[in-house]
SERO-4910 file (N, C-alpha, C, O; in steps of 0.05 Angstrom, whole numbers):
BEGIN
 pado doro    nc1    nc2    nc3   cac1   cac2   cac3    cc1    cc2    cc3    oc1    oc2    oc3
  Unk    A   -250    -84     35   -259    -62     18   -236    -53      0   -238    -46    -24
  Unk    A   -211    -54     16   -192    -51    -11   -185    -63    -23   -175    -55    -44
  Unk    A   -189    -93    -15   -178   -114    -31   -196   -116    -62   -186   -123    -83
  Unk    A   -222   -110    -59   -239   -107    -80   -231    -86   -103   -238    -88   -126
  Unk    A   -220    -72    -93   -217    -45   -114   -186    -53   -121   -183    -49   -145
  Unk    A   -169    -60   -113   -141    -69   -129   -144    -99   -138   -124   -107   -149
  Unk    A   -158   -113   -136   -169   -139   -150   -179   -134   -178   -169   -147   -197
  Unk    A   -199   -115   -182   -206   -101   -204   -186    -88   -218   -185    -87   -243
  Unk    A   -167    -75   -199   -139    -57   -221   -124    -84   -233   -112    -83   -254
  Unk    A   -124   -106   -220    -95   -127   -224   -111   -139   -249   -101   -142   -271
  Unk    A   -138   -145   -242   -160   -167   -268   -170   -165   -289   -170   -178   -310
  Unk    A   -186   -134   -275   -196   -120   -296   -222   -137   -299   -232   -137   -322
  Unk    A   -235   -151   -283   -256   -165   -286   -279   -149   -279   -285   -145   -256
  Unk    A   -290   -142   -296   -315   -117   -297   -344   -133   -280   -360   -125   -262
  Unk    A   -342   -162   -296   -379   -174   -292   -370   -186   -254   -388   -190   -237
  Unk    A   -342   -189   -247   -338   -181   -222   -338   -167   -196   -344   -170   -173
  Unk    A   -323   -143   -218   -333   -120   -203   -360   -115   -191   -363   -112   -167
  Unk    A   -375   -114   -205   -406    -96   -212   -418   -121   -192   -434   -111   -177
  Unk    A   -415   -152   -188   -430   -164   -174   -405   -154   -149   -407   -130   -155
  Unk    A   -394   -154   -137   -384   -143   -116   -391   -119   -111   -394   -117    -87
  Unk    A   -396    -97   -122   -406    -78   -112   -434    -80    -92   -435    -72    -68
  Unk    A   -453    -91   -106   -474    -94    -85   -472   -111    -55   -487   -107    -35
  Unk    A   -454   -126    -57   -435   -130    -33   -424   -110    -14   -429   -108     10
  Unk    A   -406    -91    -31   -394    -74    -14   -411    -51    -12   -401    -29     -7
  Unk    A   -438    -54    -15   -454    -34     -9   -477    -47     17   -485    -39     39
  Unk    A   -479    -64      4   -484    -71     41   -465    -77     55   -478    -80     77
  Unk    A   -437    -83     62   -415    -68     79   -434    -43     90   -447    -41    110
  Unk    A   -430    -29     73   -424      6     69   -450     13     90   -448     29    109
  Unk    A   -465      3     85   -497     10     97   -496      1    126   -503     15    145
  Unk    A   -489    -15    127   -485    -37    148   -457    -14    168   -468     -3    187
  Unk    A   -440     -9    167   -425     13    177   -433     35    179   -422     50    196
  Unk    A   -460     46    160   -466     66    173   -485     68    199   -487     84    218
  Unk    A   -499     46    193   -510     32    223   -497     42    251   -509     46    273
  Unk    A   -468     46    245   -444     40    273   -442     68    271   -426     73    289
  Unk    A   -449     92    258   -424    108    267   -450    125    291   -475    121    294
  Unk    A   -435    139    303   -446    149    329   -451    183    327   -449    196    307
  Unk    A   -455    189    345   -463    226    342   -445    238    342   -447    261    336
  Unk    A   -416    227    350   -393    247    338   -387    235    305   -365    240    295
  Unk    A   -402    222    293   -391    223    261   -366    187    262   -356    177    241
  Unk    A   -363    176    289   -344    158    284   -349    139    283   -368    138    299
  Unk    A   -345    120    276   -350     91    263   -336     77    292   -316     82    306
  Unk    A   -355     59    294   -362     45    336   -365     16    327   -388     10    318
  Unk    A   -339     -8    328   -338    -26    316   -332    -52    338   -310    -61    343
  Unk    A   -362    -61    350   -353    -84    364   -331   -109    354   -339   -121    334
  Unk    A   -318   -114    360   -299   -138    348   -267   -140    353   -261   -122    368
  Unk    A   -243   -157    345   -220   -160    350   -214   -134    336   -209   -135    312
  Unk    A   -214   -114    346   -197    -90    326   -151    -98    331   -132    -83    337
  Unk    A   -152   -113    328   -120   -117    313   -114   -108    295   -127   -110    274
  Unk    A    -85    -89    298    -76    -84    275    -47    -92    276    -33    -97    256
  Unk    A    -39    -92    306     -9   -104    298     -3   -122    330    -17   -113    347
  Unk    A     10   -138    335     25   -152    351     35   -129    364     57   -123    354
  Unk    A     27   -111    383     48    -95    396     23    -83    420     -1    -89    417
  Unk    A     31    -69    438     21    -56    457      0    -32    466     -5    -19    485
  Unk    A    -13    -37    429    -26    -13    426    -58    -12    441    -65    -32    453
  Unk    A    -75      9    439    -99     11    451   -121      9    427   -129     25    410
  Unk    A   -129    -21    436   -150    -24    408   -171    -46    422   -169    -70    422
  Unk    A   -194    -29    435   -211    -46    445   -229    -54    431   -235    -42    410
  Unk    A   -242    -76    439   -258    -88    427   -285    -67    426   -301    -59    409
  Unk    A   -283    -65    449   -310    -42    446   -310     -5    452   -310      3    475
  Unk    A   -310      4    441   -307     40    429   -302     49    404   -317     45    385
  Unk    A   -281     62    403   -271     80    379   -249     70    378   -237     67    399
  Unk    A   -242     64    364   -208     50    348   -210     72    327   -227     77    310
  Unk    A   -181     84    334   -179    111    316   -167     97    283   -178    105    263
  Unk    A   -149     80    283   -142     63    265   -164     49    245   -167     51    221
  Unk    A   -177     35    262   -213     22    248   -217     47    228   -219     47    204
  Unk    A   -220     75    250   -237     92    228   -219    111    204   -229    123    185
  Unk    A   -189    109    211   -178    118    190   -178    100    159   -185    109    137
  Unk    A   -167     71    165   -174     51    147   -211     46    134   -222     33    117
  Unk    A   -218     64    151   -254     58    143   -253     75    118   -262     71     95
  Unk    A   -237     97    131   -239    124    103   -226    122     83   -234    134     63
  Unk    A   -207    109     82   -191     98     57   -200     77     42   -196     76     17
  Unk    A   -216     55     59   -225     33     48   -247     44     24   -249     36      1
  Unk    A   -264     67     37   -289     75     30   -279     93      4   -294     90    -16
  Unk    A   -256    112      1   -249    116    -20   -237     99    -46   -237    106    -70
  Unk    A   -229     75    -33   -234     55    -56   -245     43    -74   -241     37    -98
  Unk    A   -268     40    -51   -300     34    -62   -307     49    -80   -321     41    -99
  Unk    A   -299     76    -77   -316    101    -86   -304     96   -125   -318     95   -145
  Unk    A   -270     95   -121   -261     96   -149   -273     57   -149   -262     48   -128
  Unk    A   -277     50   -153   -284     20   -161   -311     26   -171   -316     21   -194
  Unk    A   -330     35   -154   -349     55   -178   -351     67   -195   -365     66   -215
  Unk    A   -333     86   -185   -328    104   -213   -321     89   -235   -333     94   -256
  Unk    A   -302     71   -234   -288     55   -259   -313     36   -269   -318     30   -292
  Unk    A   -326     30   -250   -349     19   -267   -379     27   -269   -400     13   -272
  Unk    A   -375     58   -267   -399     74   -283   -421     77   -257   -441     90   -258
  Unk    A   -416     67   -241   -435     70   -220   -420    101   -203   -407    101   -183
  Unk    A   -429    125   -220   -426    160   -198   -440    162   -175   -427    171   -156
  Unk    A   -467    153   -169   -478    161   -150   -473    142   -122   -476    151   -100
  Unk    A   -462    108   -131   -446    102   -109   -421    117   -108   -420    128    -86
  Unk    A   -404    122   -121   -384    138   -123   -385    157   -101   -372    156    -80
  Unk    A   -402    175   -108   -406    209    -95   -413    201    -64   -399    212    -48
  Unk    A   -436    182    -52   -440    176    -32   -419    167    -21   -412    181     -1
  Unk    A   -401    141    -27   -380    137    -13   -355    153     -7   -337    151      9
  Unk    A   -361    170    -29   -334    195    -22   -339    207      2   -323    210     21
  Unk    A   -368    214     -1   -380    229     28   -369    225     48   -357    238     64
  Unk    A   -374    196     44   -374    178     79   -350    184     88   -348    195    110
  Unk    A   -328    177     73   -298    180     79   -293    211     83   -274    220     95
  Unk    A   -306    220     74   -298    250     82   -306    251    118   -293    256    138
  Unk    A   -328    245    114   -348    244    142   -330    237    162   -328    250    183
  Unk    A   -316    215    158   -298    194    181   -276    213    193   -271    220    216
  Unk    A   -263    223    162   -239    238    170   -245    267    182   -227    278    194
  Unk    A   -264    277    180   -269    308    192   -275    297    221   -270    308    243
  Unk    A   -286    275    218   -297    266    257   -272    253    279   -271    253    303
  Unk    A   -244    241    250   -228    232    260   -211    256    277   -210    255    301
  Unk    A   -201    270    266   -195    310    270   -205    319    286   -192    335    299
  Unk    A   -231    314    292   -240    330    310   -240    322    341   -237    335    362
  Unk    A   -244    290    334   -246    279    366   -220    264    371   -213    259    395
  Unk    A   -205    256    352   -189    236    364   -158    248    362   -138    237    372
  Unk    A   -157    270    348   -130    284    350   -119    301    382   -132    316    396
  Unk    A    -97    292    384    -85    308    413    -64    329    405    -43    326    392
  Unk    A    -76    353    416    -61    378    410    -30    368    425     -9    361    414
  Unk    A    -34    370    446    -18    368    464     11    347    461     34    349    470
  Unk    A     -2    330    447     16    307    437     28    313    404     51    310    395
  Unk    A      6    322    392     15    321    370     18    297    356     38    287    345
  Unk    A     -9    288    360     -6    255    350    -43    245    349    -53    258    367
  Unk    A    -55    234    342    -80    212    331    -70    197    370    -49    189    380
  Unk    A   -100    199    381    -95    175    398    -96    150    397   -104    146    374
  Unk    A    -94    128    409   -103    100    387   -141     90    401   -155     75    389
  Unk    A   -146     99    418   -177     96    412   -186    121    432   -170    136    443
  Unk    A   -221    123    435   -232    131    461   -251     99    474   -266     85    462
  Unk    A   -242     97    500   -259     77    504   -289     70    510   -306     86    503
  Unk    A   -294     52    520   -319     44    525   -331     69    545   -351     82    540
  Unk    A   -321     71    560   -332     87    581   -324    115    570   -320    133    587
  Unk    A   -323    121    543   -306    151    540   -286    170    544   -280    191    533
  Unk    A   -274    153    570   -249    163    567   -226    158    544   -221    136    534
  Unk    A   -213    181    538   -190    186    511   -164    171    529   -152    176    550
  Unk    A   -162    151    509   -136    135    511   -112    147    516   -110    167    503
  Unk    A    -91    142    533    -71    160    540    -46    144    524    -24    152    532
  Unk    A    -45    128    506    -34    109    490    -27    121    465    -42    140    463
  Unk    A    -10    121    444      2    137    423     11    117    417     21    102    434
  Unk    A      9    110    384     27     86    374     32     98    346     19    118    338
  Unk    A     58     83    330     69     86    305     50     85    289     42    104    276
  Unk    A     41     57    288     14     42    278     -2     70    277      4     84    257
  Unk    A    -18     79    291    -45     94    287    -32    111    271    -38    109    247
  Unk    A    -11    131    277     -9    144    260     -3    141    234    -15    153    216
  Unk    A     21    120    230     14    108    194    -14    107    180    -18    117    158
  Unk    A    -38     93    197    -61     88    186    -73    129    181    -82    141    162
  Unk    A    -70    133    195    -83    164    193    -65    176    164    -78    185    145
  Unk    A    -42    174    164    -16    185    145    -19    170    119    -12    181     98
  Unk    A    -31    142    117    -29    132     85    -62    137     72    -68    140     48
  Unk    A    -81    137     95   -106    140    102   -111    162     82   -128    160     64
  Unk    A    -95    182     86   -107    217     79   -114    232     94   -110    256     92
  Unk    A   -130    215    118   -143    229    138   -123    258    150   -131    281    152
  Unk    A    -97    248    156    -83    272    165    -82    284    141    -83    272    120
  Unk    A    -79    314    143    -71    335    120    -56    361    134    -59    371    156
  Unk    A    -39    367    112    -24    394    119     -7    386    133      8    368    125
  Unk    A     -6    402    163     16    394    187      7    372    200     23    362    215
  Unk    A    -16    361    198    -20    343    213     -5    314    207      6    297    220
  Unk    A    -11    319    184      4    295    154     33    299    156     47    279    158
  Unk    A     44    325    157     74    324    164     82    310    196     93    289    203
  Unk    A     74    323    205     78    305    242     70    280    241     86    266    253
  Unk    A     56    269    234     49    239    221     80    227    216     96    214    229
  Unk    A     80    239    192     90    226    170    123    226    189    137    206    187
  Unk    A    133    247    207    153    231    224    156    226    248    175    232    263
  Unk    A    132    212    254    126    196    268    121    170    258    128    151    273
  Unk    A    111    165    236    119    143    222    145    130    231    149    109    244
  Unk    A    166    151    216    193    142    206    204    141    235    220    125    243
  Unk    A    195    161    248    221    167    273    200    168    300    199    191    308
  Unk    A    184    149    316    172    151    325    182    153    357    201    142    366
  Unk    A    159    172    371    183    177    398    183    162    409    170    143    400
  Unk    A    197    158    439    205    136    457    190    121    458    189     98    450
  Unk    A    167    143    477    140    128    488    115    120    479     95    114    491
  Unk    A    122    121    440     92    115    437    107     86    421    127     84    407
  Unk    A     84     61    432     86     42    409     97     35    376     95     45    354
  Unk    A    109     16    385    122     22    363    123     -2    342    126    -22    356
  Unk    A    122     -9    317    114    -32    300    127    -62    313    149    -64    324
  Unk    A    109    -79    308    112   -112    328    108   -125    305     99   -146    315
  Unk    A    107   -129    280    102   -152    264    110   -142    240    113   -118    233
  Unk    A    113   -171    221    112   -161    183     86   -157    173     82   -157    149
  Unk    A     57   -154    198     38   -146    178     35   -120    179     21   -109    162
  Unk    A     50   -103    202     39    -80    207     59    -63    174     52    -49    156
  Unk    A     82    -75    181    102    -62    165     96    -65    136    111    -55    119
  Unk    A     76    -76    130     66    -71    100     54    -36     94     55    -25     72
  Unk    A     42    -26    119     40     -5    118     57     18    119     54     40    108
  Unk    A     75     10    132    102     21    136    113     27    114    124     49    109
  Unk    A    113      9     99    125      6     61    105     28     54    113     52     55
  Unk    A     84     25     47     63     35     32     68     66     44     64     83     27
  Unk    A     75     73     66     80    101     69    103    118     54    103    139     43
  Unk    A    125     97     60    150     97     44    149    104     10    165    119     -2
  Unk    A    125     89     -2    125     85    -24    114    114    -38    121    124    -60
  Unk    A     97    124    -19     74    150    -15     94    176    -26     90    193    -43
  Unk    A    115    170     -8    127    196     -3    162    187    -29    184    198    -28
  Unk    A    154    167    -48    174    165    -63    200    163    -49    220    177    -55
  Unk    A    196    142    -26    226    138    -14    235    109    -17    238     92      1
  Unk    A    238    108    -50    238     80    -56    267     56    -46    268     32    -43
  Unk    A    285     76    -44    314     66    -30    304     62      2    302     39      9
  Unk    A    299     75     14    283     66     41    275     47     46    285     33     63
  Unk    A    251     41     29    229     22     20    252     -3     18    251    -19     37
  Unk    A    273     -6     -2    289    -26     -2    299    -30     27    293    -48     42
  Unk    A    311    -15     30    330    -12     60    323    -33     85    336    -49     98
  Unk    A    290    -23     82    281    -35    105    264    -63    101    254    -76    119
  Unk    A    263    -69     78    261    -96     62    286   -111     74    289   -133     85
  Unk    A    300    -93     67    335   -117     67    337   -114     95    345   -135    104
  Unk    A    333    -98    112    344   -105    143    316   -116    155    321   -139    163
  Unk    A    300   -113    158    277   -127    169    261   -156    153    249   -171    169
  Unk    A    261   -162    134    253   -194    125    285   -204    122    289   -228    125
  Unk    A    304   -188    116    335   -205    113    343   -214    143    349   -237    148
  Unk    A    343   -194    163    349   -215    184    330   -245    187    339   -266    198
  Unk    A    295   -240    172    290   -269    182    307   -283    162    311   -307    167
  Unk    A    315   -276    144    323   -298    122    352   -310    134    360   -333    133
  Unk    A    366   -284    147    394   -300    171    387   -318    182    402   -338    182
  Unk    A    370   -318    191    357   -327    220    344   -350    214    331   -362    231
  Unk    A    347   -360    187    338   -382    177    311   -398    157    306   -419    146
  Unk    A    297   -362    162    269   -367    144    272   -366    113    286   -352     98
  Unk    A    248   -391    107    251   -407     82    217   -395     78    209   -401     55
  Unk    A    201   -383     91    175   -373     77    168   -351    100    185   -350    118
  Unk    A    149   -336    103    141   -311    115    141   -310    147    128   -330    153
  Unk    A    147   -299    167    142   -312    188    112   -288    194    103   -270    180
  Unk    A    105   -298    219     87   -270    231     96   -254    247     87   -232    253
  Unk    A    111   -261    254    130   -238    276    151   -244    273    161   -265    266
  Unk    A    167   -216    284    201   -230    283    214   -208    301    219   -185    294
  Unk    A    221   -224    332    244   -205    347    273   -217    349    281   -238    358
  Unk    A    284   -199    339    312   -218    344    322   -220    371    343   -231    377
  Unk    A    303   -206    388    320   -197    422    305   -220    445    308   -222    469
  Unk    A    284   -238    421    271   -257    436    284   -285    432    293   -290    410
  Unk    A    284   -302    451    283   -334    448    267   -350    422    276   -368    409
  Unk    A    250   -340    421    221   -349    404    225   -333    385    215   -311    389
  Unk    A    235   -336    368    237   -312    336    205   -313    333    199   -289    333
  Unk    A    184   -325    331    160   -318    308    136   -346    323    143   -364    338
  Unk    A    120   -344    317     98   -359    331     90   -377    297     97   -400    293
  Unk    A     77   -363    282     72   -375    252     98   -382    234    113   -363    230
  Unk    A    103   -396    227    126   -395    206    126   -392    182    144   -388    165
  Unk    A     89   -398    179     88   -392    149     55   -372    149     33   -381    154
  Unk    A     62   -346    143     44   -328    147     32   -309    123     42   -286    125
  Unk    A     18   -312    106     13   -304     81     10   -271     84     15   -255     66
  Unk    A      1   -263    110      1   -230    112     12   -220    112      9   -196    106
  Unk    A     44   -233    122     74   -221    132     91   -221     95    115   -221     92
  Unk    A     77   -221     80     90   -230     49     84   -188     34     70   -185     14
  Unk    A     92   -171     44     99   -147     41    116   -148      6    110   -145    -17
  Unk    A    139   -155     22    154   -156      6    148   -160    -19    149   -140    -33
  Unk    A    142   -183    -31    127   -190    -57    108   -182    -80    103   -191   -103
  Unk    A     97   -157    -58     79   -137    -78     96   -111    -83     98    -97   -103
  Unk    A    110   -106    -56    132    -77    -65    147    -84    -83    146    -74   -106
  Unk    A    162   -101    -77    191   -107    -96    185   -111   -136    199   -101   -154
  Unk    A    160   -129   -138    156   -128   -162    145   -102   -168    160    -92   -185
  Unk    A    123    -86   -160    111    -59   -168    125    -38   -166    118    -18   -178
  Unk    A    150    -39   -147    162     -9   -142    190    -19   -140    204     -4   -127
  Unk    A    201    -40   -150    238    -47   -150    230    -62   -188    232    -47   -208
  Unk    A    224    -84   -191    221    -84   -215    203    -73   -232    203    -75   -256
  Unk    A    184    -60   -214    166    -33   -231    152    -39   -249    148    -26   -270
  Unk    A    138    -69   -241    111    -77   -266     92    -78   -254     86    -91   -235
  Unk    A     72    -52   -272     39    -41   -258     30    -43   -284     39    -45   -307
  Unk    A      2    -43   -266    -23    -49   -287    -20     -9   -294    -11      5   -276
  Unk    A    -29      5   -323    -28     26   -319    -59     21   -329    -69     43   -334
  Unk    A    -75      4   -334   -102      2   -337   -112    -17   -320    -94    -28   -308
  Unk    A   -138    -25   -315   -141    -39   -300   -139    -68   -322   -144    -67   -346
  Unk    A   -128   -100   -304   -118   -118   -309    -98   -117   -334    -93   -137   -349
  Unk    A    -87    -92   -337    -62   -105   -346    -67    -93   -372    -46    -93   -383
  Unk    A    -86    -83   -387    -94    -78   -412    -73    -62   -425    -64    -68   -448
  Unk    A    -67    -42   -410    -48    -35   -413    -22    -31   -392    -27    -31   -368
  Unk    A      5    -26   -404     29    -32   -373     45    -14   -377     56     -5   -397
  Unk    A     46     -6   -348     68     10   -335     95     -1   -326     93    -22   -312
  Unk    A    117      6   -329    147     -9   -322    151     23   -308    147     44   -321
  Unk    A    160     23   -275    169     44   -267    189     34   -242    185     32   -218
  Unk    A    220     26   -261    238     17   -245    244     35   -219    238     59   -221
  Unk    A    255     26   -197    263     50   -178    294     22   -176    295      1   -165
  Unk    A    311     36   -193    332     12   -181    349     23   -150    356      9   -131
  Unk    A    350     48   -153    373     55   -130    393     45   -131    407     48   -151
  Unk    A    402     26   -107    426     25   -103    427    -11   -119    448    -24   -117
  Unk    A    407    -19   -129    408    -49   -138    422    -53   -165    418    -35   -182
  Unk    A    431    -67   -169    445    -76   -194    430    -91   -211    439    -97   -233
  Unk    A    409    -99   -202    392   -122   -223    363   -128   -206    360   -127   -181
  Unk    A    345   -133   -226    320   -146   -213    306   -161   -237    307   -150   -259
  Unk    A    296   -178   -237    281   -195   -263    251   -207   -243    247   -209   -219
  Unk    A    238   -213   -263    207   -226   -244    193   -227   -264    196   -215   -285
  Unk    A    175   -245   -258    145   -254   -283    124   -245   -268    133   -245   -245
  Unk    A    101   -239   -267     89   -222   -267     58   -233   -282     48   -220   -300
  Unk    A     47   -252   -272     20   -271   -286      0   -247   -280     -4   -234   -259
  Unk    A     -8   -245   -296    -42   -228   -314    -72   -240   -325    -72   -264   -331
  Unk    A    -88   -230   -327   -104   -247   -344    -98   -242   -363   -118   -245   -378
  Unk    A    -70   -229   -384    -73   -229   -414    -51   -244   -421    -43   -246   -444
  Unk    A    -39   -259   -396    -10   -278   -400     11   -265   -384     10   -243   -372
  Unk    A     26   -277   -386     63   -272   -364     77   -246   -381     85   -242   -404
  Unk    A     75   -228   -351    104   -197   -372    127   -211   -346    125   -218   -323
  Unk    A    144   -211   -366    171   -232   -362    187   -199   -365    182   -183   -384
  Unk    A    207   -192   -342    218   -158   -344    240   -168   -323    237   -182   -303
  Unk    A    263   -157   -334    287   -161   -320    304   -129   -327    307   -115   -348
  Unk    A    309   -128   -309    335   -104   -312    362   -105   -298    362   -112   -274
  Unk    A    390    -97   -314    398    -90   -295    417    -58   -298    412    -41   -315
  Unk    A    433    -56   -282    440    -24   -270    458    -16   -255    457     -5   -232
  Unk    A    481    -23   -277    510    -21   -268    533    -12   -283    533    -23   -306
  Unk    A    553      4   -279    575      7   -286    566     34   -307    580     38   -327
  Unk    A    547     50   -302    538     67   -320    514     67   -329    504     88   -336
  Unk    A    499     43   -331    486     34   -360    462     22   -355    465     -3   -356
  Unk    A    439     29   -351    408     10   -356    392     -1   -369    374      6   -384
  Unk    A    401    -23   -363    385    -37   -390    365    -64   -383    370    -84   -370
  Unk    A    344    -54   -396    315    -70   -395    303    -82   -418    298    -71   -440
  Unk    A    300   -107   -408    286   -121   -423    253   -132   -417    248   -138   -394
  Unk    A    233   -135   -433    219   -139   -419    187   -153   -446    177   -143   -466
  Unk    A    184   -177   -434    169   -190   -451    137   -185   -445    129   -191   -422
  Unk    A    121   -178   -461     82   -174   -456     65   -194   -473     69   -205   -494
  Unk    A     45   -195   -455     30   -202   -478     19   -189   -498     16   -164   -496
  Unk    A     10   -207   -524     11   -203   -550     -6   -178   -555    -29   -184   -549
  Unk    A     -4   -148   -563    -24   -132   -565    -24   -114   -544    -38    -94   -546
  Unk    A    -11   -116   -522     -9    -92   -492      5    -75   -492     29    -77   -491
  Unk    A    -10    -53   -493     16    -32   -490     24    -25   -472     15    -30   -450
  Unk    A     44    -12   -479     73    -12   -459     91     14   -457    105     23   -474
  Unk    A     88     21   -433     95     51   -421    118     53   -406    110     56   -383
  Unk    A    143     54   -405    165     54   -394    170     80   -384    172     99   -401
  Unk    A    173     86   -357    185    109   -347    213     98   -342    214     79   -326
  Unk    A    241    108   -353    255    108   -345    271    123   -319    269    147   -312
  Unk    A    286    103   -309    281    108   -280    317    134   -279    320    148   -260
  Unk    A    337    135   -303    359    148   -319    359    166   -330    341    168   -346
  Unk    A    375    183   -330    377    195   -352    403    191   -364    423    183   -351
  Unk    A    405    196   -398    424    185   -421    409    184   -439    386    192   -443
  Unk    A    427    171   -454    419    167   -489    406    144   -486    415    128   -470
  Unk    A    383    138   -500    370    117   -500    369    108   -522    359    119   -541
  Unk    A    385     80   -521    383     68   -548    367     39   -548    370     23   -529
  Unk    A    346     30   -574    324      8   -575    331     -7   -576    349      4   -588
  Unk    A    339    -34   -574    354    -55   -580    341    -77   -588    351    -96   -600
  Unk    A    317    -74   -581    301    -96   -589    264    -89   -593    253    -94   -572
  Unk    A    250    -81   -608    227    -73   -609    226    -47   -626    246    -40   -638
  Unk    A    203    -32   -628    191    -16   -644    177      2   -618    159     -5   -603
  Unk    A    191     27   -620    189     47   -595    187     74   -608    199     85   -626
  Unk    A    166     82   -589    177    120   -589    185    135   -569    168    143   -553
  Unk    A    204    139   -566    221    151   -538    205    183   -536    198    190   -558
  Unk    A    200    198   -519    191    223   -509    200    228   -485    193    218   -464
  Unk    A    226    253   -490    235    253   -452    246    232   -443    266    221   -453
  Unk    A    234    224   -420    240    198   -400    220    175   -400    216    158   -383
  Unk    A    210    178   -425    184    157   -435    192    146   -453    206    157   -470
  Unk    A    186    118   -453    188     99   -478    161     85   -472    152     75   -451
  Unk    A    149     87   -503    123     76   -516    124     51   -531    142     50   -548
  Unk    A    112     36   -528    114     11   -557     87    -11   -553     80    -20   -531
  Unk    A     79    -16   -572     60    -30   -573     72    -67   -587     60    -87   -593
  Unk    A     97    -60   -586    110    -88   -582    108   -109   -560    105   -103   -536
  Unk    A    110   -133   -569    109   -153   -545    138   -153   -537    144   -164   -516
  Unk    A    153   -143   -550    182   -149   -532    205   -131   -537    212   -126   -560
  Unk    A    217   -119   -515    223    -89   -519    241    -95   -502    234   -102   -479
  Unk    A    275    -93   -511    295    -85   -499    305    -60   -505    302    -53   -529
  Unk    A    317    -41   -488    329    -19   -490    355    -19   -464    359    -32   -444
  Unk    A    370      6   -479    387     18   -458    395     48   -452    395     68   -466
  Unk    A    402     45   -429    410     82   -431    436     84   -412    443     75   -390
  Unk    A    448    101   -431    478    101   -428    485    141   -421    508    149   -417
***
């Protein structure tokens, strides 16, 4: 369900969209089938979300299932919207609202101060607490206010006894929280100590797991889910986004921090944005090639004098504009 709605932001493929929608509306129908008299979505199947010790049965409430249900379903909702369909729109907003008021009500522990990770088959409330559930509740929306703050460090700082992240697929969420709360040096941090030890350790492509305190580093060695990295680093370290859907028009929103350089190509359906920067000794400077006709929105990530070096720009603030295919600048 989300993959559909950021497929559409990266493509921009409309006669795609619109035939996938009727797809993800029978999804949608088909889930409402499942949800039960407390409002929660009751999902026979492998509920996995991470390699670790958490409580996710096959058969009850998986508090995780229904946080990701409500986020997925707000996807759907703007993937309508963007393509003129309001009244799927408005309905799927509903639903996600629906999930998260039922998630609050039944599956939060006062006492803990934490999302449990399911209720089971037989109804009893899981005595289980994991990192995991709470990220999914925290990037979800579902938590709000204080609930969203206690989340959000438990995320980062999670206590002894509750579960705690087992894989590089869970930790894509992990990022995405990071990214939430604009803690883009973080976001690096834990790029470089968690996929850099596999890269010590000898990995030449993604693994699926990785303990360094085990015999057996990783079961998969080549794991396309555990590939995190690859979507953060270009979108939020070399900072090339679609600011329309597929690319029509582009966003550059470097977060360099503590990095000295990043370059990457960046394939579109309107051709390769070829964007390198680097960010040292004072001085940032970006270069960055589009295709023919795209415009081009630079948040600079500095402040200084900004001077054009290459292209036809209008600077505003900490904005640079140009409807150039190729636009170097610097700021000093």
């Amino acid at each position: 369900m989300r993959w559909v709605q950021e497929h559409f932001q990266l493509t921009g493929d409309r006669e795609f969209g619109r035939e996938m929608l009727a797809f993800l509306d029978r999804n949608i129908q088909g889930m409402k089938k499942q949800i039960n008299d407390q409002g929660l979505f009751a999902m026979f199947g492998w509920n996995l979300f991470d390699w670790a010790a958490m409580d996710t049965p096959g058969d009850g409430i998986v508090t995780h299932v229904n946080c990701l249900a409500s986020l997925g379903l707000k996807q759907c909702a703007q993937l309508a919207r963007d393509l003129g369909d309001e009244a799927k729109a408005q309905d799927w907003d509903s639903a996600a609202r629906g999930l998260a008021v039922a998630v609050n009500r039944h599956l939060w522990s006062e006492k803990r101060g934490a999302y449990v990770d399911c209720i089971r088959a037989d109804g009893s409330v899981s005595p289980v607490f994991s990192q995991q559930t709470q990220t999914a509740a925290y990037i979800s929306g579902v938590a709000t206010g204080e609930r969203a703050e206690r989340c959000g460090t438990i995320v980062h700082d999670p206590p002894r006894d509750f579960v705690k992240a087992g894989s590089p697929f869970f930790m894509f969420f992990l990022l995405e929280a990071l990214v939430r709360e604009g803690r883009f040096n973080e976001m690096v941090e834990t790029i470089r100590s968690y996929w850099g030890k596999q890269i010590d350790a000898g990995a030449t492509t993604f693994w699926e797991m990785y303990h360094d305190e085990d015999a057996r580093l990783t079961r998969s060695h080549c794991h396309g889910w555990s590939a995190a990295p690859t979507f953060f680093l270009t979108q939020h370290v070399l900072g090339v986004q679609p600011a329309e859907p597929g690319y029509a028009s582009v966003r550059i929103a470097a977060r360099p921090g503590k990095l000295l350089w990043a370059r990457g190509m960046v394939p579109t359906a309107r051709g390769v944005i070829d964007c390198a920067w680097t960010n040292e000794a004072g001085r940032f400077e970006l270069n960055v090639n589009t295709p023919r006709g795209t415009p081009l929105r630079v948040e600079l990530p500095v402040k200084g004098r900004v001077k054009i070096i290459e292209g036809d720009a209008k600077i505003e603030q900490s904005t640079v504009t140009t409807s150039s295919s190729r636009l170097r600048l610097s700021v000093v």
